[in-house]
C-alpha positions in Angstrom: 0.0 0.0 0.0 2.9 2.1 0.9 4.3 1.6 -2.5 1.1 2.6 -4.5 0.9 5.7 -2.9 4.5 6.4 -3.0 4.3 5.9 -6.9 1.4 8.2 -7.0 2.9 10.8 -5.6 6.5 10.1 -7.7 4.5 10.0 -10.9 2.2 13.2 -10.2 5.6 15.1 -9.2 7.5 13.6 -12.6 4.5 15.0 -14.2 4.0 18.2 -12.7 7.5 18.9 -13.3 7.6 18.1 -17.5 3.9 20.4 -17.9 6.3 23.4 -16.0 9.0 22.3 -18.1 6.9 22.3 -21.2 5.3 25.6 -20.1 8.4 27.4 -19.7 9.8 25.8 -23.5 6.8 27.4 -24.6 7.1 30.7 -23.8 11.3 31.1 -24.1 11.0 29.0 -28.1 9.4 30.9 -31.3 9.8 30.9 -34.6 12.8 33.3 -34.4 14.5 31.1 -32.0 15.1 29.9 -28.6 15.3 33.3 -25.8 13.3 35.4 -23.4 10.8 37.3 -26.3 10.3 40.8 -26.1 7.7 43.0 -24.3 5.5 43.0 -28.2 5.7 39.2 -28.5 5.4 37.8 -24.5 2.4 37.9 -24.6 1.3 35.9 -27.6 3.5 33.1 -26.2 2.1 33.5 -22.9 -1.7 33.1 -24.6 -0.4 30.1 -26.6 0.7 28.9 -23.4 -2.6 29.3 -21.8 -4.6 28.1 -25.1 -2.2 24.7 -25.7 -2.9 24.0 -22.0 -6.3 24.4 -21.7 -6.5 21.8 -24.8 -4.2 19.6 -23.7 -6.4 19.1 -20.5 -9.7 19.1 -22.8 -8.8 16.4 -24.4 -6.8 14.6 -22.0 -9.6 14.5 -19.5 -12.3 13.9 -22.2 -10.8 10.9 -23.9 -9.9 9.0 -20.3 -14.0 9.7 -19.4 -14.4 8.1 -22.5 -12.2 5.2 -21.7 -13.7 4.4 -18.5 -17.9 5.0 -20.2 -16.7 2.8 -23.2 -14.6 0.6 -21.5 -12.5 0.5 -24.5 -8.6 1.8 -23.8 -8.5 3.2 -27.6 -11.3 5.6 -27.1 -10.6 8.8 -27.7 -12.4 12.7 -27.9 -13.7 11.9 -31.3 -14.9 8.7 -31.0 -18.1 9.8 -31.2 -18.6 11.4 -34.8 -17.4 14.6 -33.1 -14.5 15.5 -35.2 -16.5 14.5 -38.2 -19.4 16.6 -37.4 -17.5 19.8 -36.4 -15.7 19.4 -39.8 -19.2 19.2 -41.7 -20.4 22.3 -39.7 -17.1 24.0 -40.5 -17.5 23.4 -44.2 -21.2 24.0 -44.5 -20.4 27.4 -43.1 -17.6 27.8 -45.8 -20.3 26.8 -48.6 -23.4 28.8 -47.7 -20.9 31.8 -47.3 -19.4 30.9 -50.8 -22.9 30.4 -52.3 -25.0 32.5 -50.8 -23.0 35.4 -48.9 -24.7 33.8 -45.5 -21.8 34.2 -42.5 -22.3 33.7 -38.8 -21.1 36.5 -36.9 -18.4 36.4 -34.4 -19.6 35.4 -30.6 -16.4 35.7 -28.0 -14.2 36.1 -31.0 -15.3 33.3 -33.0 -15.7 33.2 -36.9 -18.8 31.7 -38.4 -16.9 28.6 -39.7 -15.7 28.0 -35.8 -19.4 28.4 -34.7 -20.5 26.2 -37.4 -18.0 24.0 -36.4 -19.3 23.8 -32.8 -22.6 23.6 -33.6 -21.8 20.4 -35.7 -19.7 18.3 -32.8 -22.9 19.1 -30.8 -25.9 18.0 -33.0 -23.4 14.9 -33.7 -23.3 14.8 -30.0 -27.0 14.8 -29.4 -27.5 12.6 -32.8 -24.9 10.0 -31.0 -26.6 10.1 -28.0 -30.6 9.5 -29.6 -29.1 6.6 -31.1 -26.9 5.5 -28.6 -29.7 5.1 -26.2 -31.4 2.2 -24.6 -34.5 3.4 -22.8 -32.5 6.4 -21.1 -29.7 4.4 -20.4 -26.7 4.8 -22.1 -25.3 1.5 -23.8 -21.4 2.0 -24.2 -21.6 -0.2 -27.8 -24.3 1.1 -29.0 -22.6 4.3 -28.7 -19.9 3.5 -30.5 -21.6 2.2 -33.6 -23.9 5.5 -33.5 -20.6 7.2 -33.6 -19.3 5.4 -36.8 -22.8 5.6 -38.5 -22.7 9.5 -37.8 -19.2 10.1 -38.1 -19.6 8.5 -41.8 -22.3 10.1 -42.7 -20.5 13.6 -41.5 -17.5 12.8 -43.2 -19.7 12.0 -47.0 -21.5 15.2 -46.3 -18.2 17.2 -45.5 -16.8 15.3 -49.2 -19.9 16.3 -50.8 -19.5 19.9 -49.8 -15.6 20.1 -50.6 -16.0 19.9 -54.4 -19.1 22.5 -54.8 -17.0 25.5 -52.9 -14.0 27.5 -54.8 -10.6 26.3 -54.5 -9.1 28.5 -52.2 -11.8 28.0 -49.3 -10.5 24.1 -49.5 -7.1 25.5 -48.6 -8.7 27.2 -45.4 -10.7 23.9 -44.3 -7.4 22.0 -44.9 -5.8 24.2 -42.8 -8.2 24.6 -39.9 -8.2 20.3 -40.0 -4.7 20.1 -39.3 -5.2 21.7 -35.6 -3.6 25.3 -34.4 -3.1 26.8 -31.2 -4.0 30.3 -31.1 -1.1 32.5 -30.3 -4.1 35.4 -29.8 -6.7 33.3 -28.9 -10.5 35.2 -28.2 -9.8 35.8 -24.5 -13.9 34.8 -23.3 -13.7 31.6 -25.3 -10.0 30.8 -23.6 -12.0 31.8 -20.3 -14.7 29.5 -21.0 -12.6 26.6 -22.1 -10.2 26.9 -18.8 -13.0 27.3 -16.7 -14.8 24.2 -18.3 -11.3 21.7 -18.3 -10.9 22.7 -14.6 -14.1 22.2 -13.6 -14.5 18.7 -15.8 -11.0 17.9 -13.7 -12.1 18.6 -10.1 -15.5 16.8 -10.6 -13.3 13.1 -12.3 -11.2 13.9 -8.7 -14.4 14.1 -7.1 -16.0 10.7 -8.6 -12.8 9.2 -8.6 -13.8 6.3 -6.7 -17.3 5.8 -9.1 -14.9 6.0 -12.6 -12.9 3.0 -10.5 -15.8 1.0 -10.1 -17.4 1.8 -13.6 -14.5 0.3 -15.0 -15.6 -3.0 -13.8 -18.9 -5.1 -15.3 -22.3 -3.6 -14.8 -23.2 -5.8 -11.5 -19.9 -5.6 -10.1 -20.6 -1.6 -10.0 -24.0 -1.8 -9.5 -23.3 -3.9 -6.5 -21.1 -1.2 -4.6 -23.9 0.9 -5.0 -22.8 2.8 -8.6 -25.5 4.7 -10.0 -24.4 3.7 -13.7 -26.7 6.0 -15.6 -26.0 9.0 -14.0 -22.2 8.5 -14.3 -22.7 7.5 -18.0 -24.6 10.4 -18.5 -22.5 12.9 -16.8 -19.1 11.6 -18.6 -20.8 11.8 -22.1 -22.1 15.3 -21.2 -18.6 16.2 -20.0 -16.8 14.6 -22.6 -18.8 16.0 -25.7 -18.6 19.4 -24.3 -14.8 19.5 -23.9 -14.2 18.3 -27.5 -16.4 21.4 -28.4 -14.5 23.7 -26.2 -11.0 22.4 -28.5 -12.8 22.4 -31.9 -13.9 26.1 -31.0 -10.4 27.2 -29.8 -8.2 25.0 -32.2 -9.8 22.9 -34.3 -9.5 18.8 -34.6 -6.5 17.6 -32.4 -5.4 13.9 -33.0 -4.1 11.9 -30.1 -3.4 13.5 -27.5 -6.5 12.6 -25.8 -5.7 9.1 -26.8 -2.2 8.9 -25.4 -2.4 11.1 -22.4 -4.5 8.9 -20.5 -2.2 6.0 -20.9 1.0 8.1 -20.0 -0.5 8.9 -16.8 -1.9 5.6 -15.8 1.9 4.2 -16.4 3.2 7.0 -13.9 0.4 6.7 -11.1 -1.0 3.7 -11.7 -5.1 3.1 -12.5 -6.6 4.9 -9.4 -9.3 7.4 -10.9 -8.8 10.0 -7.8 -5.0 10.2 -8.8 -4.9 9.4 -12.8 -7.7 12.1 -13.9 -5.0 14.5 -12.4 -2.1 12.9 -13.9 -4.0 12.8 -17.0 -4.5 16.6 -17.3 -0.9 17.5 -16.3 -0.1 14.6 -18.8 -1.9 16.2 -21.8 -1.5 19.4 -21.2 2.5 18.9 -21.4 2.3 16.5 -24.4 0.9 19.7 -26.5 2.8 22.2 -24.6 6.2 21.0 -26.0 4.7 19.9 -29.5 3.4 23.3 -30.3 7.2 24.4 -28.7 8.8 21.6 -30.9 6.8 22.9 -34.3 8.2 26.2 -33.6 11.8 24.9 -34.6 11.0 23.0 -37.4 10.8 24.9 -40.7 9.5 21.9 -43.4 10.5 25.1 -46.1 6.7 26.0 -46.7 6.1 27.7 -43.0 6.0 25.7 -39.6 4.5 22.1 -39.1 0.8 22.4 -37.9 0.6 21.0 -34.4 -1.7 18.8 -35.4 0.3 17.3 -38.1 2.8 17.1 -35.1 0.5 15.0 -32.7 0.0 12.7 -35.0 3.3 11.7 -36.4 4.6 11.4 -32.9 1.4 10.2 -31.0 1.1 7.7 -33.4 4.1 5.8 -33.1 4.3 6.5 -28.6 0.8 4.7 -28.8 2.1 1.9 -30.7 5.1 1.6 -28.1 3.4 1.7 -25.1 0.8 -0.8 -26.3 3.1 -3.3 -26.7 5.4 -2.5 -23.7 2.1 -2.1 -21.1 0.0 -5.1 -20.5 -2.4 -2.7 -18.8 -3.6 -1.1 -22.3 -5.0 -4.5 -23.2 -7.6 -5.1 -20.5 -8.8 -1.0 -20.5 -6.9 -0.2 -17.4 -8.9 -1.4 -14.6 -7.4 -3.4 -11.4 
């Protein structure tokens, strides 16, 4: 018992330490180089500081909630059609603007594409859920194939609408799909965002213990006296709302919310209390030092998206710690 809690506290120190380390990267590496930046340019690291952070702990948090209401160790934030339904809304907004001169305006800073874009991960959410459904209880597969079945049917749509807009508005949906971190990011929707990723991190603290036992089979949790429904419920909620909150602020970001959660769990073990912590410091340090890393690395047209980024190296980490952790293969739960 002794050691558990000693390797708790070892891993949530190790991981404490590399999100400060990454932090501080952030804000001393930019595309002119590695230094303290001056008084003009401080602050739009110290936003992209704030913005990559609040992400990284979005979708950190969100893809171990989905983890543990799947029970499936490679769910991630956009398991659910999200991704593919922001991307429809985001080029639906491109095409009726191209078409028809219709544009959202801007709410806390955002465009119309980003709005459209939110609106789309949520009526995927809601279509997800209606499907998903058994009764008012939420079935975990069914869930999943609602998911595919929308997120196909988002991603044909999103096709469809690609070859009736001009050229050059392809170039900007390519763009936003490759994932960006706001170096001036709308300062109510980085508000909003923070506020939501704290809050969604204090309450998996709080129902630590419930997110242990949900891990397990329906009677097993049911028999501790687990209300599953409501804990389904609230981590579908909480999870489709923090995807939102990183479509809005940065667009699709691959990975991280699938890798994050396994880091942790390797450096503090499977307790929910401890590992919804280690999660967030775990995520939020993973795209810390990517977006520091893409700063650096000139491919000769400009600087390597950071989502381009996650995915070349999350890829490849997932792949290693899958077949060097036993733990990935039976979801995590002890």
């Amino acid at each position: 018992m002794n050691f558990a809690r000693h390797r708790r506290a070892l891993g949530l120190g190790l991981l404490l330490a590399a999100f400060m380390f990454a932090l501080a990267l952030r804000y001393l590496v930019g595309s002119s180089g590695f230094g303290e930046p001056g008084e003009g340019i401080a602050r739009y690291r110290l936003d992209a500081g704030l913005a990559a952070t609040a992400i990284g702990v979005s979708l950190a948090i969100a893809g171990l909630f989905l983890q543990v209401l799947l029970r499936n160790p490679l769910a991630s934030p956009f398991v659910l059609g999200l991704s593919s339904g922001a991307s429809f809304g985001y080029m639906l907004a491109l095409y009726l603007a191209s078409q028809f001169g219709i544009a959202a305006g801007s709410f806390f800073g955002l465009s119309g594409p980003s709005l459209f874009a939110v609106g789309g991960s949520l009526v995927a959410l809601a279509l997800v859920w209606q499907l998903g459904s058994r009764r008012g209880a939420v079935d975990p597969l069914g869930l999943v194939l609602a998911g595919v079945i929308i997120g196909s049917m988002a991603a044909a749509g999103t096709t469809a609408l690609q070859s009736l807009v001009p050229a050059g508005l392809r170039g900007d949906f390519v763009g936003w799909m490759m994932g960006r971190i706001p170096e001036a990011p709308p300062q109510g929707l980085l508000l909003i965002v923070s506020a939501i990723a704290a809050a969604a991190t204090g309450l998996g603290i709080a129902i630590g213990p419930a997110l242990d036992a949900s891990s397990l089979s329906d009677d097993e949790a049911r028999s501790v006296g687990v209300r599953l429904t409501t804990v389904r419920i609230t981590l579908f909620v909480v999870s489709g709302v923090l995807a939102a909150g990183t479509v809005a602020l940065a667009g699709p970001i691959a990975f991280v919310g699938l890798v994050a959660p396994h880091a942790a769990r390797l450096m503090v073990g499977p307790r929910h209390a401890t590992l919804v912590l280690g999660s967030a410091l775990a995520g939020a340090a993973m795209l810390l030092a990517a977006d520091a890393i893409r700063q650096v690395v000139d491919v000769g047209g400009g600087r390597l998206p950071v989502g381009v980024l996650t995915a070349l190296v999350g890829g490849p980490v997932f792949l290693i710690l899958l077949r060097r952790a036993p733990i990935l293969h039976h979801g995590g739960s002890s």
